[in-house]
C-alpha atoms as a printed R data frame, in Angstrom:
    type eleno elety resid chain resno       x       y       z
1   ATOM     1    CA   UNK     A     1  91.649  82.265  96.081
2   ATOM     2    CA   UNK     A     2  93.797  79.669  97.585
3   ATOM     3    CA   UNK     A     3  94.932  78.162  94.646
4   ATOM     4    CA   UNK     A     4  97.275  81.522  94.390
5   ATOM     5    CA   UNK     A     5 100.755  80.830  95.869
6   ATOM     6    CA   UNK     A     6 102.553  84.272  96.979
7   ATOM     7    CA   UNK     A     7 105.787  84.936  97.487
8   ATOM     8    CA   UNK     A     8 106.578  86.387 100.921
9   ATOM     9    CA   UNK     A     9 109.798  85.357 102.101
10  ATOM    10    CA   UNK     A    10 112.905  87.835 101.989
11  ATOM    11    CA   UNK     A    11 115.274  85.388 100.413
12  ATOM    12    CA   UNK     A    12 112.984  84.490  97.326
13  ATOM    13    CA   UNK     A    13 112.713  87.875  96.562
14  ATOM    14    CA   UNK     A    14 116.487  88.611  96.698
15  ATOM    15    CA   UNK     A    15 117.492  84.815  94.782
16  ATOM    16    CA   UNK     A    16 114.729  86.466  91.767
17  ATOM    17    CA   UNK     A    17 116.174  89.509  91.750
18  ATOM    18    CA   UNK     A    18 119.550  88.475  91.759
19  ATOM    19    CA   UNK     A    19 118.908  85.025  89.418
20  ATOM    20    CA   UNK     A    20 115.650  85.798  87.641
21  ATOM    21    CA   UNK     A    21 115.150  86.952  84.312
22  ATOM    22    CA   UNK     A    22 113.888  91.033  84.164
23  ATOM    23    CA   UNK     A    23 111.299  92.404  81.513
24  ATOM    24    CA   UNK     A    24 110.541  96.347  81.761
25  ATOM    25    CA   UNK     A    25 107.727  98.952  80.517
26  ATOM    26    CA   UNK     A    26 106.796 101.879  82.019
27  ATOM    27    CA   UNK     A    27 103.651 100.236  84.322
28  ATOM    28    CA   UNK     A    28 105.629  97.333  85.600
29  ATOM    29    CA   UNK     A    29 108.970  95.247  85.874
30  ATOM    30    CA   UNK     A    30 108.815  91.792  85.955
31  ATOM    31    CA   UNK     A    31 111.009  89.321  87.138
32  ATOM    32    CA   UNK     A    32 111.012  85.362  86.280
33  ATOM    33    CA   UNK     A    33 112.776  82.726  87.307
34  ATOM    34    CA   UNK     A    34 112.314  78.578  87.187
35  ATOM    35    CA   UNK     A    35 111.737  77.381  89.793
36  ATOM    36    CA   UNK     A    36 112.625  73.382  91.883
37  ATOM    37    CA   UNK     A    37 109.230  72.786  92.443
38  ATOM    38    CA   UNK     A    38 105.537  72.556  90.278
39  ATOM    39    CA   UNK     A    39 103.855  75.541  91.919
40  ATOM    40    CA   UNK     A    40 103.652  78.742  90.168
41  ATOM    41    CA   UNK     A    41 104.556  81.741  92.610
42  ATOM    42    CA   UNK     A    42 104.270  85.478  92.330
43  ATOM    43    CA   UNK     A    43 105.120  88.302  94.664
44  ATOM    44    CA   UNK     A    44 104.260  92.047  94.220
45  ATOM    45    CA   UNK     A    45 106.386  95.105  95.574
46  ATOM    46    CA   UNK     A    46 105.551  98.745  95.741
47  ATOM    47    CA   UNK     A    47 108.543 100.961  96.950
48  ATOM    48    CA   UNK     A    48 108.203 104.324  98.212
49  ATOM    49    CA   UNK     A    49 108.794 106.400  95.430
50  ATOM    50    CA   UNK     A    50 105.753 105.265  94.174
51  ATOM    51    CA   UNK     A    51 103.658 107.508  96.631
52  ATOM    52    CA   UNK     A    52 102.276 107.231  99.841
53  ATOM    53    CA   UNK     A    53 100.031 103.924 101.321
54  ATOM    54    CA   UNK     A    54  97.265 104.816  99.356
55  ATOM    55    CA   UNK     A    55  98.706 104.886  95.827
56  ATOM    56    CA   UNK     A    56 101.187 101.919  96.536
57  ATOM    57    CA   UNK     A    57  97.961  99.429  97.491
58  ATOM    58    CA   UNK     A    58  96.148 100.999  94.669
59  ATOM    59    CA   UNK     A    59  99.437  99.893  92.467
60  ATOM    60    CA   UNK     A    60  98.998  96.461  94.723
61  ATOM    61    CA   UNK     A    61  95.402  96.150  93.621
62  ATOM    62    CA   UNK     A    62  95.738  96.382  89.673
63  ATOM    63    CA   UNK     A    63  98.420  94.231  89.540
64  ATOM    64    CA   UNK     A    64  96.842  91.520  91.313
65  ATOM    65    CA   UNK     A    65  93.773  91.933  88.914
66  ATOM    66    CA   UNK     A    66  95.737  91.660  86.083
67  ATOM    67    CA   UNK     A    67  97.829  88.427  87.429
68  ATOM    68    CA   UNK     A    68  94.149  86.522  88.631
69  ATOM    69    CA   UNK     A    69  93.031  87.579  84.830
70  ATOM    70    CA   UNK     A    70  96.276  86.542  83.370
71  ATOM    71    CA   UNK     A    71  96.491  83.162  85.688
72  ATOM    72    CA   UNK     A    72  94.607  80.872  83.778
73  ATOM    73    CA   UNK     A    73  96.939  80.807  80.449
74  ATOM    74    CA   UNK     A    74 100.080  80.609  82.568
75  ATOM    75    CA   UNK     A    75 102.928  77.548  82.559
76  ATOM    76    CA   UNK     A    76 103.663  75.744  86.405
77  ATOM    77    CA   UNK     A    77 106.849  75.658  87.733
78  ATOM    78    CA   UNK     A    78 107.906  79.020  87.649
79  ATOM    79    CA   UNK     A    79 108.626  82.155  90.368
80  ATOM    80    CA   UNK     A    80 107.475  85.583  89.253
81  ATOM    81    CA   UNK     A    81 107.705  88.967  91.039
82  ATOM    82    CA   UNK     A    82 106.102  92.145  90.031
83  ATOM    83    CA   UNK     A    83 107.385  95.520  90.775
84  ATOM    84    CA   UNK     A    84 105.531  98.704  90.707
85  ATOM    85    CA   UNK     A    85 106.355 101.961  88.652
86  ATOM    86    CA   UNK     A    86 105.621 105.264  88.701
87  ATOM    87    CA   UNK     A    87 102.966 105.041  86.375
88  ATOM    88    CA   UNK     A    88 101.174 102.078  87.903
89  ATOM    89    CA   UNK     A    89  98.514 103.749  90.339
90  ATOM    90    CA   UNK     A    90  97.791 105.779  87.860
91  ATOM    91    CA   UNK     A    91  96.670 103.237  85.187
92  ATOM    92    CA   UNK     A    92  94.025 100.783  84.729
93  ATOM    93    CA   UNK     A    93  94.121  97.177  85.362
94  ATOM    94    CA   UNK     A    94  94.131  96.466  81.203
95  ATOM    95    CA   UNK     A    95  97.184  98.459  81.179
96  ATOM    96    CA   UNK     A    96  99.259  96.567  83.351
97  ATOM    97    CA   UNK     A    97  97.588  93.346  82.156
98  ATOM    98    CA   UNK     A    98  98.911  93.798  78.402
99  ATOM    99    CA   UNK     A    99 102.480  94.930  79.579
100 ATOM   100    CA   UNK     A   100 102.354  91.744  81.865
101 ATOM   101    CA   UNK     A   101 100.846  89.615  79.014
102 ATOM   102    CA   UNK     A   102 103.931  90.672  76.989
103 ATOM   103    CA   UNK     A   103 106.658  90.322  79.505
104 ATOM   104    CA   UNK     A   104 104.964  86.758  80.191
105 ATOM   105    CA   UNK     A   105 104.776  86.026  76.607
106 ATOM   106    CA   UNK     A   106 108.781  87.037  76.559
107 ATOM   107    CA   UNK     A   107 109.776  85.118  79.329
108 ATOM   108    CA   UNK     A   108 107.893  82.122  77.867
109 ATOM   109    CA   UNK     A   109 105.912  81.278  80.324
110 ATOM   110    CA   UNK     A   110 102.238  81.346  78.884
111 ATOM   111    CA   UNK     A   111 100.819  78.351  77.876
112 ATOM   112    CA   UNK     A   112 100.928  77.455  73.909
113 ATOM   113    CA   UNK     A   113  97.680  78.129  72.271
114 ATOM   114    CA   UNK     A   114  96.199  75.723  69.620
C-alpha cells in the first residue's frame, strides 16, 4: 500500500479546490489538477452532511476501493481529490468506481489503451 501517495495537507486541498478542474455525479465530485512533480496524489473528504462517523468512513471506504481498482490505468503527475455525496454510503464500490472512471476519463488522466 505504500506506493499510494495521499493528500493530507490543508493547503493542497484548498490550491485543488480553488485551481483544479471539478467533475460531478450524484456519488462523487472530483477534483484534478497537474501537478510540479511525477507522483500521482489523491485525497478523500467526507463533510458532515453526509451523516454521522459511521456513514462518512463507510463513504471513505468505497471510494478508496474504487481509486486502488482504478489505480493501475491512471497517468503520473497529477493531484486528485474526491469528495463525498449524499448518495455515497449508500452505494456500492462499482458505483462510485464507474462515476470515477468517467470523471477520470474526462479529466484525461487515464492512460491510453491500445
Amino acid at each position: 500500500m505504500s506506493e499510494y501517495i495521499t493528500i493530507k495537507e490543508n493547503r493542497d486541498f484548498s490550491r485543488l479546490y480553488r485551481r483544479g478542474k471539478s467533475y460531478v455525479s450524484p456519488v462523487l465530485v472530483t477534483y484534478v489538477l497537474k501537478s510540479k512533480h511525477n507522483n500521482l496524489r489523491f485525497g478523500i473528504t467526507t463533510g458532515k452532511k453526509i451523516g454521522k462517523a459511521v456513514k462518512r468512513t463507510r463513504a471513505r471506504r468505497v471510494i478508496r476501493a474504487a481509486y486502488y481498482e482504478l489505480y493501475p490505468e491512471l497517468k503520473q503527475g497529477y493531484d486528485i481529490i474526491f469528495v463525498a455525496r449524499g448518495k455515497t454510503p449508500y452505494v456500492k464500490s462499482n458505483v462510485v468506481y464507474k462515476a470515477m472512471r468517467q470523471h477520470l476519463a474526462a479529466a484525461n488522466v487515464l492512460k491510453q489503451s491500445l
